[in-house]
C-alpha positions as CSV (number, residue, x, y, z in Angstrom):
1,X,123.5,-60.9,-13.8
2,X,124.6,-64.6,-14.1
3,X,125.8,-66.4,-11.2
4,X,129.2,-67.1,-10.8
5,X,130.8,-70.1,-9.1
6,X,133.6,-68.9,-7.0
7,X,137.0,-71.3,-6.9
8,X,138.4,-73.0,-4.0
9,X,141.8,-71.9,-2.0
10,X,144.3,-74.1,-2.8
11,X,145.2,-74.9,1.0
12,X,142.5,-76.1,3.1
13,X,141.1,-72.5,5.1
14,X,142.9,-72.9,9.2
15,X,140.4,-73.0,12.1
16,X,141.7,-69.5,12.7
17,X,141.0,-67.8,9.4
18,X,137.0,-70.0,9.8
19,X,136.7,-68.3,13.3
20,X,137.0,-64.9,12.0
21,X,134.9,-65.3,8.9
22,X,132.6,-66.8,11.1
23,X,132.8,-63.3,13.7
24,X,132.7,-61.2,10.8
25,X,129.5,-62.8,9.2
26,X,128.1,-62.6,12.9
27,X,129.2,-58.9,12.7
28,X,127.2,-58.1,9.3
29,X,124.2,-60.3,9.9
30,X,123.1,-57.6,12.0
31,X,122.5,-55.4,9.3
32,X,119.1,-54.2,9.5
33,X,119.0,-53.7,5.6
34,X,118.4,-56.5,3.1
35,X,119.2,-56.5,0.0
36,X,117.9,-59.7,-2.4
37,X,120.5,-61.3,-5.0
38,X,119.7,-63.9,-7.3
39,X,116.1,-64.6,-5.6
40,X,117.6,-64.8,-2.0
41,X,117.3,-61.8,0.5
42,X,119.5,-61.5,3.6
43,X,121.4,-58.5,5.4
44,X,122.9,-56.5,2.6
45,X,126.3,-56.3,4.5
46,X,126.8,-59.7,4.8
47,X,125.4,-60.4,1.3
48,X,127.7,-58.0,0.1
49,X,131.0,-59.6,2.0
50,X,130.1,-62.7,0.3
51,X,129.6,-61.3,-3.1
52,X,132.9,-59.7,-3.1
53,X,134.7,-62.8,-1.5
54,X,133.2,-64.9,-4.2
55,X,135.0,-63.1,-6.9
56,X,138.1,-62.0,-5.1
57,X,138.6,-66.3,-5.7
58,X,137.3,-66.2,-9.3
59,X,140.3,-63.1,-9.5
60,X,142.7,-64.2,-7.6
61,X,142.1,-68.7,-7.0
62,X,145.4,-68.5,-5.0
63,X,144.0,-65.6,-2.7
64,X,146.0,-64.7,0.4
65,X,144.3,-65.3,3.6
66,X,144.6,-61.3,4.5
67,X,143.2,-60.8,1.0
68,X,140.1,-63.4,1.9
69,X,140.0,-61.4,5.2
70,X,139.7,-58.0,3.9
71,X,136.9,-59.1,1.1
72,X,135.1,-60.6,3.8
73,X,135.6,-57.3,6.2
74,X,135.4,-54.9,4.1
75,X,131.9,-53.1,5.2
76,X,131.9,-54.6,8.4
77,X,129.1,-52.8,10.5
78,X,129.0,-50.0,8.1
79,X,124.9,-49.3,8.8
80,X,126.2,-48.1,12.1
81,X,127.6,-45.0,10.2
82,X,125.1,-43.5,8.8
83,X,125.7,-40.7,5.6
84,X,123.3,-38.7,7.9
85,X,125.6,-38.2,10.6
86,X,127.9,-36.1,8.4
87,X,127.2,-33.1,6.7
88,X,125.0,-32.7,3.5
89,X,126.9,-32.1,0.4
90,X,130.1,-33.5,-1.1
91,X,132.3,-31.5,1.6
92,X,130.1,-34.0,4.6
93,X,130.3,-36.7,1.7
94,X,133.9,-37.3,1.5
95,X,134.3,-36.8,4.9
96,X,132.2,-39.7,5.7
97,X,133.8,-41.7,3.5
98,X,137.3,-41.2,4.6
99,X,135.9,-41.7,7.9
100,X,134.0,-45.4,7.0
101,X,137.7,-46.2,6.1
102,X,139.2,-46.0,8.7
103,X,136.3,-47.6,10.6
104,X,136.3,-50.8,8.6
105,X,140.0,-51.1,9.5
106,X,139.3,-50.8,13.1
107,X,136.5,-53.1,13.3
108,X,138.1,-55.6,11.1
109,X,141.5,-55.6,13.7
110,X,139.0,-55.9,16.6
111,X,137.8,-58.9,15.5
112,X,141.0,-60.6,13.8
113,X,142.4,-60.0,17.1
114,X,139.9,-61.6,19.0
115,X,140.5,-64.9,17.6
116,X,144.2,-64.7,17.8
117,X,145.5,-63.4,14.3
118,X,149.0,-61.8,14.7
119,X,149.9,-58.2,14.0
120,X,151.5,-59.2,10.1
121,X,148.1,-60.6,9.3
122,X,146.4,-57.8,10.5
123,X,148.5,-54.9,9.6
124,X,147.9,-56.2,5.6
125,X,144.3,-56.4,6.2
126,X,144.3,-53.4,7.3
127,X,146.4,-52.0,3.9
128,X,143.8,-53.9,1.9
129,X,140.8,-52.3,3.4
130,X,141.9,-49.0,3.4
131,X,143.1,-49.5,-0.5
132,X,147.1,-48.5,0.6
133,X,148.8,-48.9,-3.0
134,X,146.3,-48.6,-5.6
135,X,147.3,-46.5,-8.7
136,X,146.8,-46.1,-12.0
137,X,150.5,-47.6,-12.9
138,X,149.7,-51.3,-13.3
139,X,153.3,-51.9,-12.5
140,X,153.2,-50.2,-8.9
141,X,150.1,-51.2,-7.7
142,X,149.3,-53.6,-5.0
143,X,148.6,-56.7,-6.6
144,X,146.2,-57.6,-3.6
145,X,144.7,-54.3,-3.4
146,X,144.3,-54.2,-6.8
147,X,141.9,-57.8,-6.9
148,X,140.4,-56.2,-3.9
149,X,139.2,-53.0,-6.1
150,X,137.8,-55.4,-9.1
151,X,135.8,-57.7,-6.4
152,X,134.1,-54.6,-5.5
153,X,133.5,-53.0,-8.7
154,X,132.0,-55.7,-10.1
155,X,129.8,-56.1,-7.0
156,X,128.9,-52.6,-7.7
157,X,127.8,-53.4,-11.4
158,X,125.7,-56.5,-10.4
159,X,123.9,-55.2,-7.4
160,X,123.8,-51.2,-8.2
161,X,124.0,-50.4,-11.6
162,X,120.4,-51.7,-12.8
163,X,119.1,-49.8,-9.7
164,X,121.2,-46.6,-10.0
165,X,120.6,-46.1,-13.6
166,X,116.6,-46.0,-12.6
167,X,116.9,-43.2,-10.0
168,X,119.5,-40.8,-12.4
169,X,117.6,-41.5,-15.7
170,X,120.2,-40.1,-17.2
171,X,122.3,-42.8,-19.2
172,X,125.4,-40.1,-19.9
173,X,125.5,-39.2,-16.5
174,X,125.4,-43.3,-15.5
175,X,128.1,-43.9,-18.4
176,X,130.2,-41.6,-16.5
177,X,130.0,-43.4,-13.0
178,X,130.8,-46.5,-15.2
179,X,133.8,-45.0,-16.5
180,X,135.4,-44.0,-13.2
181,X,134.5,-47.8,-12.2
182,X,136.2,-48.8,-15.4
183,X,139.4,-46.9,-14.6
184,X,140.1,-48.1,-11.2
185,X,139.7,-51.6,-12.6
186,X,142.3,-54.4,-13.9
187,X,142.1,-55.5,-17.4
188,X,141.4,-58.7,-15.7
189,X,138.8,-56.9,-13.9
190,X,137.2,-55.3,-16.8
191,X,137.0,-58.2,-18.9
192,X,134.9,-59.7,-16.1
193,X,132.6,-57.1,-16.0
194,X,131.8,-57.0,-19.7
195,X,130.8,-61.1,-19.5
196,X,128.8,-59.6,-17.1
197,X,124.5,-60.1,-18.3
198,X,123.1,-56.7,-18.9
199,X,120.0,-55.6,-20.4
200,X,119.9,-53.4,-23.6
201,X,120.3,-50.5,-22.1
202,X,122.9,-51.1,-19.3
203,X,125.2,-52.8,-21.7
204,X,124.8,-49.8,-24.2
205,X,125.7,-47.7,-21.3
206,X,128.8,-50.0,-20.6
207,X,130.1,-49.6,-23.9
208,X,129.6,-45.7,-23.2
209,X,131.8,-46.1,-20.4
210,X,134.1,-48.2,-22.2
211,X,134.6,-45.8,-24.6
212,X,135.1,-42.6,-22.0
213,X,137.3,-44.5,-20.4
214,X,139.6,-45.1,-23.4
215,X,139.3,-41.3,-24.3
């Protein structure tokens, strides 16, 4: 994938808001697995946070600090909930998801708190993490939570599609991941993710998805 140079905030970041990336970077370089992006490995957590940070500013250059937060939070500590300590099958699945969500929200208050942020600040995190007003209707969703849900898809395409696409072998089935991807994205979001660099094959799958998702 091409690298992409994320923009500046407008307003110079507080001490506050540099204390609490600072903790929450702490929190995820813990992350026993690494995951290696553009020909530098480090804990895939904290890679991750930074990845979706990155183009939560290329989205959104005059980002709300909350917003900033929640990118950098999102998967805080998430290694520490394993899938295996749910059930197998989509039943366990969906349970541990639900569950991670509400766990990212927790973790993230713990340690907004512990440098001082007030309740506002962290009650809108929170709405952001957990995804509170995303829908389909481009007119009622969450502007916020809505840049939030492109950073990470297109995360998801640069660091897990190439991979993902090996293991399934099955380009239809792939295409239709992409499509769901597609769906929850912004045109904004989408556009992105087409200048995206793919090889032959996962850009013939993206225009599969494309096209399921205009069906």
């Amino acid at each position: 994938m091409t690298e992409q140079t994320p923009a500046e905030p407008h307003t110079p970041p507080s001490e506050r808001f540099e204390l609490a990336v600072a903790a929450i970077d702490a929190a995820n370089g813990d992350d026993p697995n690494r995951i290696e992006v553009g020909g530098v490995e480090g804990p895939k957590e904290l890679t991750h946070a930074r990845m979706v940070d990155a183009w939560v500013r290329r989205i959104d250059p005059d980002a709300s600090e909350a917003l900033l937060l929640a990118a950098r939070a999102h998967h805080v500590r998430r290694w520490t909930v394993p899938r295996d300590s749910f059930p197998a099958g989509r039943s366990g699945y969906l349970r541990w998801r639900s569950h991670l969500r509400g766990f990212h929200a927790d973790e993230a208050e713990r340690l907004l708190r512990g440098v001082g942020y007030d309740d506002t600040t962290i009650d809108r995190v929170r709405q952001i993490v957990l995804k509170q007003g995303l829908t389909r209707d481009r007119e009622t969703t969450d502007p916020d939570v809505q840049a939030f849900e492109d950073a990470l898809s297109l995360v998801f395409l640069e660091t897990q599609f190439a991979e993902l696409t090996e293991r399934l072998d099955d380009d239809e089935k792939m295409a239709r991941i992409v499509a769901r991807t597609l769906r929850k994205m912004s045109t904004r979001g989408r556009e992105a993710a087409r200048d995206l660099a793919y090889d032959e094959r996962a850009r013939a799958i993206l225009d599969r998805a494309a096209t399921l998702t205009s069906t």
